[in-house]
Backbone as CSV, one residue per row, in Angstrom:
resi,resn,N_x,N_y,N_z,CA_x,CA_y,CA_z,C_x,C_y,C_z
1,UNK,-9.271,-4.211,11.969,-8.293,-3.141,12.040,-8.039,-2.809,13.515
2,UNK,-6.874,-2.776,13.644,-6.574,-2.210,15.315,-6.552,-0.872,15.534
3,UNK,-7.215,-1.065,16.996,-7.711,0.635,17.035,-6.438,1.292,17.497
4,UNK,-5.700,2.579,17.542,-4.546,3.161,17.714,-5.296,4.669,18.714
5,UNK,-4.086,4.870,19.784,-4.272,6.136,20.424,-4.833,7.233,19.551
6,UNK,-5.635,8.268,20.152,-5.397,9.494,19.501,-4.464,10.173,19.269
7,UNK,-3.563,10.510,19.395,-2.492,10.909,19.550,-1.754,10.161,18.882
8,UNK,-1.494,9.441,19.090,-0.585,8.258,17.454,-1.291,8.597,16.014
9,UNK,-2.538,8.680,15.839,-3.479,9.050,14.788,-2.959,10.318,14.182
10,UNK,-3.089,11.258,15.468,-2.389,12.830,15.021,-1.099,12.759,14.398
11,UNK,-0.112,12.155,14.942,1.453,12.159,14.420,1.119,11.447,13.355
12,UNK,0.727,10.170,12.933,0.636,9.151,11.773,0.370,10.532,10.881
13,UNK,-1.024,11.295,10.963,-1.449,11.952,9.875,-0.727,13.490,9.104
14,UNK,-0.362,13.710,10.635,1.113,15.110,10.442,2.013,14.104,9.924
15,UNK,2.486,13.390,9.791,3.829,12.785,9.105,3.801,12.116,7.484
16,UNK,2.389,11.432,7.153,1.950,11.511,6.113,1.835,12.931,5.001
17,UNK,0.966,14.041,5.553,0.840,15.244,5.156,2.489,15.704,4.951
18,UNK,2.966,15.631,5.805,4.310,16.402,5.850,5.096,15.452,4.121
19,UNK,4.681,14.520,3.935,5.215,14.135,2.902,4.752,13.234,1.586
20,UNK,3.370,13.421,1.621,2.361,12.928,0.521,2.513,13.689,-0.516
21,UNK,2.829,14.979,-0.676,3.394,16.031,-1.498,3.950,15.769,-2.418
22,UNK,5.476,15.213,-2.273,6.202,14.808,-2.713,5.980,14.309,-4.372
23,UNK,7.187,15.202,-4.754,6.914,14.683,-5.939,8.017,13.638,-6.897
24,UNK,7.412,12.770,-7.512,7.832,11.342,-7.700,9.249,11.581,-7.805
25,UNK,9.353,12.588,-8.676,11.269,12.431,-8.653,11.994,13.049,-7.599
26,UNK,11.125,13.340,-6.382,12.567,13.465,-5.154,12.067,12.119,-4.005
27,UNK,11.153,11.126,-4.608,11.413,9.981,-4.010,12.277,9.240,-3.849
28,UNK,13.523,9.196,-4.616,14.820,8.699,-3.988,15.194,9.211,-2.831
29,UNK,15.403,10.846,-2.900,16.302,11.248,-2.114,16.243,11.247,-1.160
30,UNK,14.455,11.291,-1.022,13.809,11.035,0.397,14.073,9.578,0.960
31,UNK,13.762,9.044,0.065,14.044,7.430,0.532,15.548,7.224,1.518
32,UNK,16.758,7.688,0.325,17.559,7.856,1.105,17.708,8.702,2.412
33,UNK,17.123,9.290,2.668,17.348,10.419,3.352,17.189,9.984,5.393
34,UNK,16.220,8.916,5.005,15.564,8.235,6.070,15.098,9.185,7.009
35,UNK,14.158,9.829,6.596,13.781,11.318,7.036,12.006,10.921,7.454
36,UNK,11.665,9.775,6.854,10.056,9.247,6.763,10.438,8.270,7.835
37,UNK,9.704,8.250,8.891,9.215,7.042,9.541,8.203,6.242,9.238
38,UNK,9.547,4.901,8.725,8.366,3.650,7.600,7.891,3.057,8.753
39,UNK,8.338,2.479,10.056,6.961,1.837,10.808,5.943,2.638,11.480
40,UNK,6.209,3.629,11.439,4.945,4.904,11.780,3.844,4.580,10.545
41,UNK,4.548,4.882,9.515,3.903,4.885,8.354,2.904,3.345,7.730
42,UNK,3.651,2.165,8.401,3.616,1.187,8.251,2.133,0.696,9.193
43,UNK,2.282,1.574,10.385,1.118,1.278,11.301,0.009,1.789,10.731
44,UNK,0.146,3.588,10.552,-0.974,4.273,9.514,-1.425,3.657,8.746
45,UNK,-0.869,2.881,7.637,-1.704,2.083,6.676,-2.336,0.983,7.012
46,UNK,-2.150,0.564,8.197,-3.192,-1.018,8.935,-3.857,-0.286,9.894
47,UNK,-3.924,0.822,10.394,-4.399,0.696,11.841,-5.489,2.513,12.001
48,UNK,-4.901,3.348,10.778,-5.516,4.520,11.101,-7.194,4.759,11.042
49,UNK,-7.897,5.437,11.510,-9.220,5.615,11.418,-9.993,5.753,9.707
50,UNK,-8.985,6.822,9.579,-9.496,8.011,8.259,-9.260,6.562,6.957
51,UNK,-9.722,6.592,6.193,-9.047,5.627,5.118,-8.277,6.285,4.387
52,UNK,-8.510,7.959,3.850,-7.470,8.653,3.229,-5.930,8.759,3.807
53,UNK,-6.006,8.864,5.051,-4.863,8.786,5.787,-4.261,7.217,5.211
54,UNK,-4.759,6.398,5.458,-4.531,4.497,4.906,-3.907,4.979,4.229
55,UNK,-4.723,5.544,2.614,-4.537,5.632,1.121,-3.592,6.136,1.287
56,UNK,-2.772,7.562,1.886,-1.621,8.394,1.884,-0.624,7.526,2.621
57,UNK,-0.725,6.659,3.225,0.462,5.743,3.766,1.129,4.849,3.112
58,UNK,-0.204,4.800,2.430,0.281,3.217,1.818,0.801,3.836,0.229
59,UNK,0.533,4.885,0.091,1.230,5.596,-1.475,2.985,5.538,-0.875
60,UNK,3.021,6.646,0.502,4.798,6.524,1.067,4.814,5.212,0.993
61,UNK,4.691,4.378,1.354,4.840,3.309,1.403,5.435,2.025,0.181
62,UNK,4.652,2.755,-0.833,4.267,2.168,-2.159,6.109,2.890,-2.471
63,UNK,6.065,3.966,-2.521,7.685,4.571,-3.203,8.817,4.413,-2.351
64,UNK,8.248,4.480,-0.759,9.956,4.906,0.356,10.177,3.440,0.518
65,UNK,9.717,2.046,0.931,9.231,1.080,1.277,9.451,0.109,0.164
66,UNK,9.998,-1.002,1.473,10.385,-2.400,0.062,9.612,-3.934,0.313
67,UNK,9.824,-4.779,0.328,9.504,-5.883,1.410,8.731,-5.973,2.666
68,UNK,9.337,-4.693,3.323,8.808,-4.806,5.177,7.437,-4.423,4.436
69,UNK,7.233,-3.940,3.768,5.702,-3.235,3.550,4.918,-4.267,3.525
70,UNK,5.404,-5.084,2.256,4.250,-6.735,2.193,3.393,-6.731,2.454
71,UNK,3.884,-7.182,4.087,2.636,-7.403,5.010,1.445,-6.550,4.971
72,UNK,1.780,-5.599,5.037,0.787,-4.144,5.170,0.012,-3.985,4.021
73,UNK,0.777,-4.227,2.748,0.155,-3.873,1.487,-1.078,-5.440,1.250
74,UNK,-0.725,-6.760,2.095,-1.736,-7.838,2.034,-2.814,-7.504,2.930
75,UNK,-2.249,-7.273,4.047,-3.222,-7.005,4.884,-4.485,-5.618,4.322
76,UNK,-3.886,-5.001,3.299,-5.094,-3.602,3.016,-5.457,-4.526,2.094
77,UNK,-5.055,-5.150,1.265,-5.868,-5.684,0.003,-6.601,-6.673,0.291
78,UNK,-6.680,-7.113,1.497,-7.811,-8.118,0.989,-8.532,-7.702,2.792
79,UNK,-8.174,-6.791,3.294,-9.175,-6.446,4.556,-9.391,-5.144,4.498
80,UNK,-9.021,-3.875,4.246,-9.387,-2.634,4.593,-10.917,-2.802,3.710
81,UNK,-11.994,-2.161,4.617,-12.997,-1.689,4.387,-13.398,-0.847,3.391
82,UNK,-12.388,-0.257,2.769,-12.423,0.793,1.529,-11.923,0.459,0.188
83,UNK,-13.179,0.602,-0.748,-12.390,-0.161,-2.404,-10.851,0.824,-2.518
84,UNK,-10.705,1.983,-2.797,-9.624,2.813,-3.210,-8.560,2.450,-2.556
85,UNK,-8.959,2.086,-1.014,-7.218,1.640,0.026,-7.011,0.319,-0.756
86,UNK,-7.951,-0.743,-0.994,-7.463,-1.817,-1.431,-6.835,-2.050,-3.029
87,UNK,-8.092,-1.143,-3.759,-7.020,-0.792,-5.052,-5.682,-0.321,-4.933
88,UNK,-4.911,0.831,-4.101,-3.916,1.133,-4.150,-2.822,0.148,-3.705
89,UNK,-3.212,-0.678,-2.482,-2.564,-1.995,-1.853,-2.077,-2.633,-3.111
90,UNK,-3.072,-2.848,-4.176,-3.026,-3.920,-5.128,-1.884,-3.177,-5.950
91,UNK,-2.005,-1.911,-6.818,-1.149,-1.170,-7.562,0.424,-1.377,-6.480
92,UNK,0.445,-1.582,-5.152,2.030,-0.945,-4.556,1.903,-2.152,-5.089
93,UNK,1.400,-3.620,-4.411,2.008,-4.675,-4.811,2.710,-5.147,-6.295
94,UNK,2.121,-4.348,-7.334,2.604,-5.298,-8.938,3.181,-3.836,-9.436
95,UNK,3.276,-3.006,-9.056,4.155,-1.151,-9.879,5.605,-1.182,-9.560
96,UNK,6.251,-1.687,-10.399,7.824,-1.453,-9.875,8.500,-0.528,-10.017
97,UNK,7.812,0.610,-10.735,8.144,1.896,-11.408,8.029,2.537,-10.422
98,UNK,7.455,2.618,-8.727,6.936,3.312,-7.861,8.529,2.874,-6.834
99,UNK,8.930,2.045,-6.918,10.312,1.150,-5.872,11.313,1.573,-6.470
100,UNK,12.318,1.142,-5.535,13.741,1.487,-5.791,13.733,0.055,-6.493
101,UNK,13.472,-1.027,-6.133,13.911,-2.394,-6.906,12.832,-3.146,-6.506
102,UNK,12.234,-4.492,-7.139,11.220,-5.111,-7.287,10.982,-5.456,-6.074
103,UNK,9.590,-5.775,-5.694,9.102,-6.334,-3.961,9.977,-8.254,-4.722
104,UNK,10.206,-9.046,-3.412,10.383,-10.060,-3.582,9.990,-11.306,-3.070
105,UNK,8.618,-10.616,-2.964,7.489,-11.375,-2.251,6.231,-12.264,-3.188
106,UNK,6.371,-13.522,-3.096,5.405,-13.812,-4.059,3.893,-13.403,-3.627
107,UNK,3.280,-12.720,-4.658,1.937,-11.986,-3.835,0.971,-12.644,-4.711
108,UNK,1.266,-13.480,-5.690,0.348,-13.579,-6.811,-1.481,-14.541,-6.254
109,UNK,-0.480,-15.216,-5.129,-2.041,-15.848,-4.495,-2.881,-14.977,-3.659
110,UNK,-2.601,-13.787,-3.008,-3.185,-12.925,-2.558,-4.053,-12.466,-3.550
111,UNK,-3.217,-11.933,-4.490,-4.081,-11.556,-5.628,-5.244,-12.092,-6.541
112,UNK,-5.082,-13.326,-6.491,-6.007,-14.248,-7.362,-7.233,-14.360,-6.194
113,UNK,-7.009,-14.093,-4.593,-7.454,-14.622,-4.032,-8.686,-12.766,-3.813
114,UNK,-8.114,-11.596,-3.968,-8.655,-10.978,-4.182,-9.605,-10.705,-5.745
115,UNK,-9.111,-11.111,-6.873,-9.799,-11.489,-8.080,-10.865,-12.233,-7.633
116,UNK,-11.057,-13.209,-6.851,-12.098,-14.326,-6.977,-12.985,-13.822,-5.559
117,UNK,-12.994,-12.502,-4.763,-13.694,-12.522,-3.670,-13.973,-11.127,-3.294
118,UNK,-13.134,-10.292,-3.883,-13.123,-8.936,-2.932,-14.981,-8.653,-3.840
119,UNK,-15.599,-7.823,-2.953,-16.922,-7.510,-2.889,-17.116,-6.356,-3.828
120,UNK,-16.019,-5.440,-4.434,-16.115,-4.619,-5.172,-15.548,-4.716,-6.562
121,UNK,-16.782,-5.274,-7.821,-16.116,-5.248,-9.103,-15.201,-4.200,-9.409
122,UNK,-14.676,-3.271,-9.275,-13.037,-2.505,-9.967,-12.491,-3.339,-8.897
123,UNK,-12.390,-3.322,-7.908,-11.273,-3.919,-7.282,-10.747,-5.351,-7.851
124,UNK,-12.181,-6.199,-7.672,-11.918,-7.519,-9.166,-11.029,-7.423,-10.106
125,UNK,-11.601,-6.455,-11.022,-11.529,-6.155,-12.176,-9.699,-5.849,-12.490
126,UNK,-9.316,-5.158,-11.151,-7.794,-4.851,-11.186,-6.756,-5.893,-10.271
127,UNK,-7.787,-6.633,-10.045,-6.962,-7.461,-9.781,-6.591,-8.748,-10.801
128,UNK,-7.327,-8.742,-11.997,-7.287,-9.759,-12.658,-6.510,-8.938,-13.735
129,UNK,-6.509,-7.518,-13.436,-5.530,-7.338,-14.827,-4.346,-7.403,-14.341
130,UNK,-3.573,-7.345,-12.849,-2.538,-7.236,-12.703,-2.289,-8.821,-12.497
131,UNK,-2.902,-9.917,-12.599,-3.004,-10.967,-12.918,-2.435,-11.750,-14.159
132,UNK,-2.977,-10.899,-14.870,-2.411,-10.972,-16.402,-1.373,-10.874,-16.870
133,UNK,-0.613,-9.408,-16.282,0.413,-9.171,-16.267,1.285,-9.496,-15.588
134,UNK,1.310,-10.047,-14.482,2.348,-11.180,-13.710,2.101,-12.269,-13.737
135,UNK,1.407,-13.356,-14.133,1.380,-14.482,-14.656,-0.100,-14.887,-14.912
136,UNK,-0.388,-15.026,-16.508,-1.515,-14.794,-17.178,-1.920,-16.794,-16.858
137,UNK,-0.706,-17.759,-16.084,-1.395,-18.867,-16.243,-1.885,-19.269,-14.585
138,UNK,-2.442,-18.121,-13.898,-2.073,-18.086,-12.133,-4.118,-18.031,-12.482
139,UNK,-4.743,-17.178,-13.973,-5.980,-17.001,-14.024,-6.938,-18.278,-13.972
């Protein structure tokens, strides 16, 4: 994980807070609104200290956030240090109910690749169910 200023840490976590709140049905408007800074947000989820801060980035992330995220959402799932950041990585990647329209990234080898290695059985465990459910012949 790359280490980030103090001061970048502070804004990442005031800008998260300022909109972790949010509740699911004014995630459009926000989305539209372009009122969230997604590569602020984008850095927070690879680079912040706190892992809750991660977890709260990568949720904006998971709803305001399409594609550019990808990266960010691979990089937590199969490296952040924390089962819950990497479970949630895993949920933005396969929840389309959380997006404006489907990611269009094939993630399914990330995933298998977290099924067969990550160090924490739930994290396994959810990764083989979202396995199932995006292609049960990838098991």
């Amino acid at each position: 994980m790359a280490t980030i200023d103090p001061t970048l840490c502070e804004q990442i976590q005031q800008h998260a807070l300022r909109y972790i709140a949010t509740p699911s049905s004014q995630f459009a408007g926000l989305r539209a609104s372009g009122q969230v800074d997604l590569p602020l947000i984008r850095l927070g989820a690879s680079a912040h200290p706190n892992p809750k801060v991660r977890w709260q980035c990568l949720t904006l992330l998971d709803h305001l956030d399409g594609d550019e995220a990808v990266p960010v959402f691979l990089d937590a799932l199969l490296g952040d240090p924390v089962p819950r950041v990497r479970r949630h990585a895993l949920h933005a990647l396969v929840c389309h109910r959380c997006k404006e329209r489907p990611l269009c990234t094939d993630v399914v080898p990330s995933i298998v690749e977290c099924a067969e290695t990550d160090d924490n059985p739930k994290v396994r465990r959810q990764a083989r169910e979202a396995l199932v459910r995006l292609r049960p012949e990838a098991l």
